[in-house]
GULUMDREN-523251 format. One line per 8 residues: number of its first residue (from 0); their letters; for each residue x, y, z of C-alpha. Coordinates in steps of 0.1 Angstrom, whole numbers, plus 5000, padded with zeros to 4 digits. Example, Ala and Ser with C-alpha at 12.3 -4.5 7.8 and 13.67 -1.06 7.14 Angstrom:
! GULUMDREN-523251
0> as> 5123:4955:5078  5137:4989:5071
//
This chain:
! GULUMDREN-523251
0> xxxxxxxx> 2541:4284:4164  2502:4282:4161  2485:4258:4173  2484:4225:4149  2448:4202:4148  2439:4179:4127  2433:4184:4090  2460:4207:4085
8> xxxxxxxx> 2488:4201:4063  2517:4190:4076  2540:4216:4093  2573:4218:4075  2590:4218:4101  2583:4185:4105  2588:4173:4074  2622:4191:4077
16> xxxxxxxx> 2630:4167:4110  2620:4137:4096  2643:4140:4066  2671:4148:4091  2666:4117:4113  2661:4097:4082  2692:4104:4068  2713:4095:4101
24> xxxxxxxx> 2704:4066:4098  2705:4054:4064  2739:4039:4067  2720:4018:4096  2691:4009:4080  2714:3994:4051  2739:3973:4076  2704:3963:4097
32> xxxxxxxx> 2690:3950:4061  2720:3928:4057  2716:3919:4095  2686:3903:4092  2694:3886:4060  2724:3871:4077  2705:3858:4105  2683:3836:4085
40> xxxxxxxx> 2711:3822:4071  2715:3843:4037  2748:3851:4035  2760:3850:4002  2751:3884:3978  2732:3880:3950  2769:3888:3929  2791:3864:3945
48> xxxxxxxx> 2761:3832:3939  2760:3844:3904  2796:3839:3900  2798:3805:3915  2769:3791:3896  2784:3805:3862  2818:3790:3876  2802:3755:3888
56> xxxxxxxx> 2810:3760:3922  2791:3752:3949  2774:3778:3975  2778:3763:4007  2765:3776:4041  2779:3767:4069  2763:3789:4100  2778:3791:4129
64> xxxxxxxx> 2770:3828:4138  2735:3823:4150  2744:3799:4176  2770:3824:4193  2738:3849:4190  2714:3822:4205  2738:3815:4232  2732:3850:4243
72> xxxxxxxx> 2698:3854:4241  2694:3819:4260  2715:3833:4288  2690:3862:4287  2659:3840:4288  2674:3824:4319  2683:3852:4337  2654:3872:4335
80> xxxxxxxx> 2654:3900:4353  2618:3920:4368  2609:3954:4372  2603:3958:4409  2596:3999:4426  2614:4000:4456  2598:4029:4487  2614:4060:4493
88> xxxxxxxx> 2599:4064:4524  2595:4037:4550  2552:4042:4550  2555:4036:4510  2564:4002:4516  2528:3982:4514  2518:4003:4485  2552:3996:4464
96> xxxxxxxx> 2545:3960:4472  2510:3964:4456  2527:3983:4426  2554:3959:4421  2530:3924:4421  2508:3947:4400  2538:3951:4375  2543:3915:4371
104> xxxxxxxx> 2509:3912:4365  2512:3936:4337  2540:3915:4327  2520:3880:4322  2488:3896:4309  2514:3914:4278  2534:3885:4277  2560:3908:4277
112> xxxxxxxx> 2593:3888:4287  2589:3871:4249  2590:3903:4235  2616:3920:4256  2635:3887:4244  2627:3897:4207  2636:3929:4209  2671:3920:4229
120> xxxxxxxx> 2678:3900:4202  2669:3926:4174  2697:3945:4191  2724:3915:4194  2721:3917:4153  2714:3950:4145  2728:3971:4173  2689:3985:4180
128> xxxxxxxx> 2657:3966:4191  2625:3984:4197  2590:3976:4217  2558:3995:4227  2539:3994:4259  2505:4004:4253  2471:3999:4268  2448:3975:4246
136> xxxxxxxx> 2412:3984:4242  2399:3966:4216  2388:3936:4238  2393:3951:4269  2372:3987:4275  2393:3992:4305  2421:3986:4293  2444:3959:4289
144> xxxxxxxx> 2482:3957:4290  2501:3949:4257  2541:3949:4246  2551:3943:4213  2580:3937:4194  2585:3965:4171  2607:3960:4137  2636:3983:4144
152> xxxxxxxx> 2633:3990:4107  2601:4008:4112  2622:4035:4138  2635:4071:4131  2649:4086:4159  2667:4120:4166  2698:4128:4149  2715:4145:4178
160> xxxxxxxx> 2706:4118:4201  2741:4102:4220  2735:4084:4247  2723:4048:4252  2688:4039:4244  2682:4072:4232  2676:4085:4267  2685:4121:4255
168> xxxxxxxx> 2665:4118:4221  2636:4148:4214  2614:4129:4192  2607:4098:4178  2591:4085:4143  2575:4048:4136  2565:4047:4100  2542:4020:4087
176> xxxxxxxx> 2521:4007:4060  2485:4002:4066  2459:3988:4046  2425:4007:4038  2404:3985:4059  2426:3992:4093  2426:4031:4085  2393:4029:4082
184> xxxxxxxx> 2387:4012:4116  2413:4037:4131  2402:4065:4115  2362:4063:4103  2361:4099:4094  2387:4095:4072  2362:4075:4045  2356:4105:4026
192> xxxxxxxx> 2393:4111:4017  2413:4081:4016  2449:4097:4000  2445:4124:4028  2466:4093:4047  2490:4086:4026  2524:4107:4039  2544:4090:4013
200> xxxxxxxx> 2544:4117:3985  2557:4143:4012  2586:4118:4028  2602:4122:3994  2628:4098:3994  2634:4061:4001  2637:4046:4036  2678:4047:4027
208> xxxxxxxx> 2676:4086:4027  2685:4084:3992  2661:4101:3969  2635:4086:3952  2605:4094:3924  2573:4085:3946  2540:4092:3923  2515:4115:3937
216> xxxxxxxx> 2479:4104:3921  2470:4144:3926  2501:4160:3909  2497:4129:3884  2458:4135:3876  2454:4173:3895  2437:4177:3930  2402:4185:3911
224> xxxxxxxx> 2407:4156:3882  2381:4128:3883  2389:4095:3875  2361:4070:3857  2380:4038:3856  2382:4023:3890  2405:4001:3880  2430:4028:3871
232> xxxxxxxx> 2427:4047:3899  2453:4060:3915  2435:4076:3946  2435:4038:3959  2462:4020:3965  2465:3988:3983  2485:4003:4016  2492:4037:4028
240> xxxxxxxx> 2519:4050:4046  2519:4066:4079  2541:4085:4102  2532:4082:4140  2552:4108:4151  2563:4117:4192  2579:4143:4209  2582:4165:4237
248> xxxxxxxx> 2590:4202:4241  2592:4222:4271  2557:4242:4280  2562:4269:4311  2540:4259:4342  2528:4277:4377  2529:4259:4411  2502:4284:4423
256> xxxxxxxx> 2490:4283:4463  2453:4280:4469  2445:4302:4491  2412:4277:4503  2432:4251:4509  2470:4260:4517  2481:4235:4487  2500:4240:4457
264> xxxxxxxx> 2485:4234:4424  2502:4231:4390  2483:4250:4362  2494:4254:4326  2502:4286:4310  2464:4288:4300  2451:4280:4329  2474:4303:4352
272> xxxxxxxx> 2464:4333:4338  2427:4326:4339  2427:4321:4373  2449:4351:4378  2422:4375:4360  2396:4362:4386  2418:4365:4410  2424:4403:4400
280> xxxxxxxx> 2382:4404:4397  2381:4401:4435  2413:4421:4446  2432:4391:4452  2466:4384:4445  2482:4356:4434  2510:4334:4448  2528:4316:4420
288> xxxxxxxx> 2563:4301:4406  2567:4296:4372  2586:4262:4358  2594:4248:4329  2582:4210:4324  2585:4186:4298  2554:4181:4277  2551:4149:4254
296> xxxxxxxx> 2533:4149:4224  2520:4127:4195  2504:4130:4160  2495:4104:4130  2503:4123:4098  2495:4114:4063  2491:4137:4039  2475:4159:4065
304> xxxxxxxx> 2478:4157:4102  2454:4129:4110  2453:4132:4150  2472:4155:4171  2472:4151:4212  2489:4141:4240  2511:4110:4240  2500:4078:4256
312> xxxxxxxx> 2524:4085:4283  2526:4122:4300  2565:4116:4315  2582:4092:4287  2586:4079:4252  2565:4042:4253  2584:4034:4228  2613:4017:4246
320> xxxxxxxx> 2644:4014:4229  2677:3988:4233  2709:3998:4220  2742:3976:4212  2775:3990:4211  2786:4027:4199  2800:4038:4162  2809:4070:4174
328> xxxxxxxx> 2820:4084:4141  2786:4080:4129  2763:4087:4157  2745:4055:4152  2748:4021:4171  2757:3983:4161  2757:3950:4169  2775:3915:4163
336> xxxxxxxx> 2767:3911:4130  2793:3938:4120  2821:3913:4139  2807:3882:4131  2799:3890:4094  2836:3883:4076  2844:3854:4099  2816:3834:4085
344> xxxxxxxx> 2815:3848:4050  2854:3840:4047  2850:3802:4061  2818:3795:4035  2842:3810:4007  2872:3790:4019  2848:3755:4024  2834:3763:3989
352> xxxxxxxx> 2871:3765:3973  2882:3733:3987  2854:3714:3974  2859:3734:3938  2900:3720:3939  2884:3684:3948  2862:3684:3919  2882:3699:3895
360> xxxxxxxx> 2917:3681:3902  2923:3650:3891  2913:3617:3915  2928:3588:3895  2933:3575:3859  2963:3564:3835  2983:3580:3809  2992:3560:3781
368> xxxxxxxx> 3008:3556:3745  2988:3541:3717  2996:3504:3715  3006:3499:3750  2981:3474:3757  2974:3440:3736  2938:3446:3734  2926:3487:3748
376> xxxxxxxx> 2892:3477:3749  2893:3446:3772  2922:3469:3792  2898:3498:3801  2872:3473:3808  2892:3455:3833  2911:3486:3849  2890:3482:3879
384> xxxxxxxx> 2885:3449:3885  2909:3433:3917  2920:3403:3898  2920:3414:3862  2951:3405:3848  2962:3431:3819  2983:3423:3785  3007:3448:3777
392> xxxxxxxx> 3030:3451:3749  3064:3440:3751  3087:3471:3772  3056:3490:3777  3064:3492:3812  3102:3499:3807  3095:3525:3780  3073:3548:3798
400> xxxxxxxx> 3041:3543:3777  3024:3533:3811  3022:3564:3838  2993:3574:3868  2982:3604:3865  2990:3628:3891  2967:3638:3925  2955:3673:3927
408> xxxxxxxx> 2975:3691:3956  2959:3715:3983  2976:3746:3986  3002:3744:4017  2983:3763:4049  2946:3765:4034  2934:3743:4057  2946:3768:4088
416> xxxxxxxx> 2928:3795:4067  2897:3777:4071  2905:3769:4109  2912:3802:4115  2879:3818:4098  2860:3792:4121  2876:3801:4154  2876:3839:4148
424> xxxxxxxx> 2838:3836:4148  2837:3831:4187  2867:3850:4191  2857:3884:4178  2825:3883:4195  2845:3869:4234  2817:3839:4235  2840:3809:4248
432> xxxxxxxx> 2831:3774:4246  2819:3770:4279  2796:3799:4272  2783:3780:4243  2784:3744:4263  2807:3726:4239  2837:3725:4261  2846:3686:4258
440> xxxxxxxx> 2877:3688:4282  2877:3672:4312  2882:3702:4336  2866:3712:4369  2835:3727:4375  2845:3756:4393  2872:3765:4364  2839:3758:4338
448> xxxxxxxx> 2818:3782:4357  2847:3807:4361  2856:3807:4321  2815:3813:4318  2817:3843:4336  2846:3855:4319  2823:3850:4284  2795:3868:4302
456> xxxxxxxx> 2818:3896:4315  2826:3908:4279  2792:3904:4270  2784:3928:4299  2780:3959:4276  2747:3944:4253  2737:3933:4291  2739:3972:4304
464> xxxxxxxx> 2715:3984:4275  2693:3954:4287  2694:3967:4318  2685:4002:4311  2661:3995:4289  2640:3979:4316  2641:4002:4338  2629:4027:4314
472> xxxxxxxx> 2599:4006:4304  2591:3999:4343  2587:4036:4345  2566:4037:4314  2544:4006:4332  2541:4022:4361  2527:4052:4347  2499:4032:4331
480> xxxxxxxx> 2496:4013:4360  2493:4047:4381  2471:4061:4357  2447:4041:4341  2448:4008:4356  2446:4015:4396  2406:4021:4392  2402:3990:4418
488> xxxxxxxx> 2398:3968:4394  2409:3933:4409  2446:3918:4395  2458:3879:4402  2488:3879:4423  2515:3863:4448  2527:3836:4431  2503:3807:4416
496> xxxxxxxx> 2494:3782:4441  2483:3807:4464  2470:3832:4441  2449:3860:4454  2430:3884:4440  2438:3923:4451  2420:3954:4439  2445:3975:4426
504> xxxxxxxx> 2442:4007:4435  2464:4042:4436  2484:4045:4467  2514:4064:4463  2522:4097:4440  2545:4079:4419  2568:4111:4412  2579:4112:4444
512> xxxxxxxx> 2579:4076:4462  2584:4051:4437  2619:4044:4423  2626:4015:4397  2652:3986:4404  2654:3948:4394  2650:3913:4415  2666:3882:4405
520> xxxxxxxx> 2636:3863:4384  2650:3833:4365  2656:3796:4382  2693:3799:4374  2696:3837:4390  2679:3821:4415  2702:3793:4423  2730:3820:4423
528> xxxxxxxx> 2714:3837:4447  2710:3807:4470  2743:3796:4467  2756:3826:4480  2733:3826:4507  2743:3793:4514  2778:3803:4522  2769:3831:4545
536> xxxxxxxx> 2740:3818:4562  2757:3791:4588  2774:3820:4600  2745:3850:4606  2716:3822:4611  2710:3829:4649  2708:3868:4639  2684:3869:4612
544> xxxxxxxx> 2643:3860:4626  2623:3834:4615  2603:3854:4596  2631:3867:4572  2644:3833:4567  2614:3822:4554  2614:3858:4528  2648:3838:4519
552> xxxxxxxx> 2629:3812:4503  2622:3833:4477  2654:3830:4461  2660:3791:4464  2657:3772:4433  2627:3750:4448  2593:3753:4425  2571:3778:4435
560> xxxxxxxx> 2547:3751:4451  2571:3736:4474  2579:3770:4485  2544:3786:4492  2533:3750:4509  2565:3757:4536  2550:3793:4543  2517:3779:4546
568> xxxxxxxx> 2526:3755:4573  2550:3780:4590  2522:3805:4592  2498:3775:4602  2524:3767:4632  2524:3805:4638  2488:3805:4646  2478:3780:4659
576> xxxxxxxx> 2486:3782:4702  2497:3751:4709  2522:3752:4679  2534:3781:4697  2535:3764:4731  2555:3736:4720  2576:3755:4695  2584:3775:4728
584> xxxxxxxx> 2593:3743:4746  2617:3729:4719  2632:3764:4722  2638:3765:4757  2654:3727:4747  2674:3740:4728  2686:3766:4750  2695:3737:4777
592> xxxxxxxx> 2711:3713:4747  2737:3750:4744  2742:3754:4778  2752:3715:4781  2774:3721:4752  2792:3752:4764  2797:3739:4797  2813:3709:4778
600> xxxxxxxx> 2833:3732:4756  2846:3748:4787  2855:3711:4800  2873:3706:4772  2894:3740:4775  2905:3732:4809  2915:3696:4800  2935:3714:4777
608> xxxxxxxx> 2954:3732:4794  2958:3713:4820  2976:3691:4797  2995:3718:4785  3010:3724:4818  3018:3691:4824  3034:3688:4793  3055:3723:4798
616> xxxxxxxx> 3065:3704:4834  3080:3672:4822  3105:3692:4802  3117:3713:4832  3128:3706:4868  3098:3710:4890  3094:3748:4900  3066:3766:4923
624> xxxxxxxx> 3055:3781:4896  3049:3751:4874  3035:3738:4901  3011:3763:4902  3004:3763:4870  2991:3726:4873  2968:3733:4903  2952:3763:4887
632> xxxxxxxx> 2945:3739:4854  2937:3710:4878  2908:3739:4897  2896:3752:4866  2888:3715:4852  2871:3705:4881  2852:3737:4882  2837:3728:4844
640> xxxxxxxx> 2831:3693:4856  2811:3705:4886  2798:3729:4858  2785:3704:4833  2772:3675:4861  2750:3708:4876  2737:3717:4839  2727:3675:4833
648> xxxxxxxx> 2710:3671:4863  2692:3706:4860  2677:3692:4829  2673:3656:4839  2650:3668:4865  2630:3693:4847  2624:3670:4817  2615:3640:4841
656> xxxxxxxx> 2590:3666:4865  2579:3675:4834  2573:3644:4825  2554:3630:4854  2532:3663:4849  2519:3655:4819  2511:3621:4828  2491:3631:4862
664> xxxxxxxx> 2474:3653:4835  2464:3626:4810  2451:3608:4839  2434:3637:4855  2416:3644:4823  2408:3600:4820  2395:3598:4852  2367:3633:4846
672> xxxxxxxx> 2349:3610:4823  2354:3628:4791  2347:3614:4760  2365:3612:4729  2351:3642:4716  2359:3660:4747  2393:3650:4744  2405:3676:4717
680> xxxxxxxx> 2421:3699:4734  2442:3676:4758  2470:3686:4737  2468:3723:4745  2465:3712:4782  2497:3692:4777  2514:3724:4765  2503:3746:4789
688> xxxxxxxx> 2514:3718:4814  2549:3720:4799  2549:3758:4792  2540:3764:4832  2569:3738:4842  2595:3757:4820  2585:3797:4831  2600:3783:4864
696> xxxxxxxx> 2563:3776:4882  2572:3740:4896  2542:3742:4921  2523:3707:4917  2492:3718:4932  2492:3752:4912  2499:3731:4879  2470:3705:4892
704> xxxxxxxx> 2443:3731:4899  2448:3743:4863  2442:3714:4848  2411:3708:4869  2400:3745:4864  2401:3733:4824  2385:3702:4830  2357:3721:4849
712> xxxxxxxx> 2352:3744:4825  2345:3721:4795  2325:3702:4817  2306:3730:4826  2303:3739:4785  2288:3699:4774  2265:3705:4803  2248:3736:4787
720> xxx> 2249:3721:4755  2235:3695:4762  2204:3714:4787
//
């Protein structure tokens, strides 16, 4: 194929694509139509509310199907998950960290969880939902991040695509109206020839793939007609169509050696063999392998090609697509509203006939024979008055000229028709009351939480194109990260109160180091987490460092603040040396407080069995080996005891040396002279005291000469300040 540019026409081939992928989806595009309709509440035809107005019926709307839809997007808005790039390679850790605060950051600046939301939703209803990750630069000349929400019914996709979200599709089409003023600020050169960007006349058809007489101004008036009225022009309209069009083919690529530098270097096909003539200029040769690699593409066509080049992202589609569940006869994907849609529809027609046969029927009134009453007039006026008192003709009553006139009767089971439609609208869709909240019964919480999961766990296939469909955008962010953002510019991040700012910067080769997995975001994932953690932690506590079980925090369902102001003083303790003295002290306490309590575990063990024995001997005539038993439980009892009383007084005496230490200290540093200011650092004294009496170092004079070696030395120090 040669080479397309802009200004040509477009290629048929093309247009021969287009009109393939349109009609796919033109059963879609109907059913998505009706979708959207029924989510904002429209959900009688424009037939059926003709035929109850002209039969006096009311049209009653009743909906119930967006709050099973709203229930599932709310558990997605609470569960949030994030994009985070895990290292291949144990030296790729620092630089993934970078990338993966750098993605979040990418995150707030698009605001892009609201439109992930959007788009999830889109594909609850419709079985597709649609955004675009793109690099802003209208405010921004650097570059800023954006997301949007894309209108699913703006997308053409491949008609051989199969898989979820598209992963396998070739191409991509977003058609959209524009008016003159944006093509003009998108396209300036374009001033001179307006209809060159209208594509409509060459799409030929409807968006339903059905076909459809579209007026072309130049077959109407001929490409060299001039039109005088301005008002009748037809060269003019008030929007234009235009087809942004991606794809990718494969392109065949050299990983060729350089010979200056030992590396390999990937070159195009163009590239490869100019290098290999001035290679053969200078008698060298050439070492090369040839692959074939992906190559994506974009163009905006009108009537012509308006702009042909590379797409905004070298390895992926930015448009990011989410998919619902599979109609495999027709290649093409749905969502709830194809379940939820008679359900509803049925229960607003059943509702509407009941209050037809309570209207229509009768609700009261008399039959009766002319002459019946003395005086009709006085009778019908009285009818409904408690205490009138009516005359009647003589055997009125015994002739039968008197009778009520009969109720109107439901038909027998309507009422569990309309029951039914209302509970087949959670059913068909799995979401359970507890799932929705409305569970009134009073059951446990445990059996509440399981039901919930058992709601979510048929929900779990919408959930898994969720989940894809994140990780495919976090590779399409990373690339722009990667590419265009990492110039050093500086990026806000780690967390709010202690935001930092970090110049963001390429680290890694992103091919190669960086894979794409998800962290727990949301306050209730969160509590989850900890709750889990919970259960585990009593028993691995004394194996995990300090260190990592302050890294835990991150998944407790305390605010951000409270969290960041419990590292801060953890690192605070962490530096500072006396922290770390006494922190070393109360460790060594604690040591001594386990020792006491094995020793006294041990106690307890021999007391045991010593009782044990005893107990075994008072059922049996005495025996030496009883006996022995006994003595052995009676020496291993008084071993524990000797045991624990050595472990007391061990510790007695250390804390009370200890003790008197400090205090000879305190008065050491009193009686130097010091003043208050000179005082600051007694507490660092008082630890070292303490830390020398614990390493073992029970030496008074060794312990005293230190503290008079400190006291010296900031004498010695307020002497030559104040000289």
């Amino acid at each position: 194929m040669a080479k397309i540019k802009a200004g040509d026409d477009v290629p048929s081939s093309w247009k021969n694509w287009f009109k393939e992928d349109r009609a796919a989806s033109a059963a879609w595009r109907k059913e998505a139509r009706e979708a959207f309709d029924f989510a904002a509440g429209r959900h009688w035809s424009e037939e059926d509310k003709a035929q109850l107005s002209a039969e006096l019926r009311p049209c009653i709307t009743f909906d119930r199907s967006s709050v099973i839809v709203d229930a599932i997007a709310g558990n997605e808005i609470q569960n949030r998950q994030e994009v985070s790039y895990i290292p291949r390679e144990a030296g790729d850790a620092i630089p993934n960290e970078i990338y993966t605060e750098a993605a979040k950051w990418f995150d707030d600046q698009a605001e892009a969880a609201d439109e992930d939301t959007e788009a999830f939703i889109d594909s609850l209803w419709t079985g597709m939902g649609w955004t675009e990750t793109r690099l802003d630069f209208d405010d921004d000349p650097q570059g800023s991040p954006d997301v949007d929400r894309i209108n699913p019914l703006e997308m053409y996709w491949d008609f051989a695509a199969t898989k979820s979200n598209l992963r396998d599709a070739r191409r991509l089409w977003r058609v959209r109206k524009y008016t003159k003023e944006e093509l003009l600020d998108m396209w300036p050169e374009m001033a001179d020839d307006i209809m060159a960007a209208d594509a409509a006349f060459w799409m030929a058809g409807d968006e339903d793939g059905d076909a459809a007489h579209i007026e072309d101004p130049f077959n109407k008036y001929g490409a060299d007609a001039e039109i005088d009225d301005p008002e009748t022009d037809a060269r003019d309209p008030k929007t234009f169509t235009i087809a942004h069009f991606q794809w990718w083919a494969f392109e065949n690529h050299w990983q060729v050696m350089n010979p200056f530098s030992g590396q390999m270097e990937e070159m195009t096909d163009g590239e490869y063999k100019e290098a290999q003539a001035k290679f053969r200029k200078v008698g060298m040769q050439m070492r090369s392998v040839k692959i074939r690699k992906r190559v994506y593409k974009q163009a905006f066509i009108g009537r012509k090609v308006i702009e042909i080049g590379p797409a905004p992202c070298e390895n992926h589609f930015n448009w990011c697509c989410i998919t619902g569940k599979k109609d495999r006869s027709r290649n093409t994907f749905y969502g709830l509203y194809r379940a939820l849609k008679d359900p509803q529809q049925w229960a607003n027609k059943w509702l509407s006939q009941v209050l037809h046969i309570m209207n229509s029927n009768a609700k009261g009134g008399l039959l009766y024979e002319q002459g019946a009453f003395v005086d009709q007039a006085q009778a019908e006026a009285d009818w409904a008055k408690p205490h009138a008192m009516i005359e009647l003709r003589p055997n009125a009553l015994q002739s039968g000229k008197i009778m009520e006139r009969p109720a109107g009767q439901f038909p027998q089971g309507f009422q569990l028709l309309t029951d039914f439609a209302f509970q087949a609208i959670r059913e068909v869709t799995g979401v359970n009351l507890e799932l929705l909240g409305m569970r009134e019964a009073s059951q446990a919480g445990v059996l509440e939480y399981q039901r919930r999961q058992a709601g979510l766990t048929v929900l779990a296939p919408l959930f898994d194109g969720l989940r894809r469909y994140r990780r495919r955008r976090g590779r399409v962010m990373l690339h722009f990260i990667d590419t265009f953002l990492a110039d050093g510019r500086l990026i806000k991040i780690i967390g709010q109160d202690k935001a930092q700012y970090v110049p963001l910067l390429k680290q890694a080769d992103a091919k190669y180091d960086i894979v794409v997995d998800e962290a727990p975001y949301s306050p209730n994932q969160r509590e989850k987490v900890w709750q889990s953690l919970m259960a585990i932690l009593p028993g691995v506590k004394d194996m995990i460092p300090p260190p990592m079980l302050l890294q835990l925090l991150e998944f407790s369902p305390l605010p951000a603040s409270v969290t960041q102001k419990i590292k801060d003083a953890a690192e605070a303790m962490q530096q500072s040396p006396e922290a770390q003295q006494k922190a070393q002290m109360a460790a060594r306490a604690a040591m001594a407080e386990v020792a006491v309590n094995e020793a006294d575990a041990k106690k307890k063990q021999a007391e045991a069995a010593l009782k044990m024995a005893q107990a075994q001997a008072a059922g049996v005539q005495a025996d030496p080996q009883t006996e022995i038993m006994i003595k052995q439980a009676e020496l291993e009892l008084a071993k524990a005891n000797a045991e624990v009383a050595r472990i007391k007084v061990e510790v007695d005496e250390k804390r009370i040396d200890n003790d008197m230490i400090i205090k000879q200290g305190k008065l050491m540093l009193e009686a130097s002279g010091m003043d208050h200011s000179e005082q600051v650092d007694k507490a660092n004294v008082e630890a070292r005291l303490g830390e020398l009496k614990l390493k073992g170092q029970s030496n008074e004079t060794k312990l005293l000469s230190d503290i008079i070696k400190s006291i010296a030395s900031k004498s010695d120090k307020g002497s030559e300040t104040e000289k």
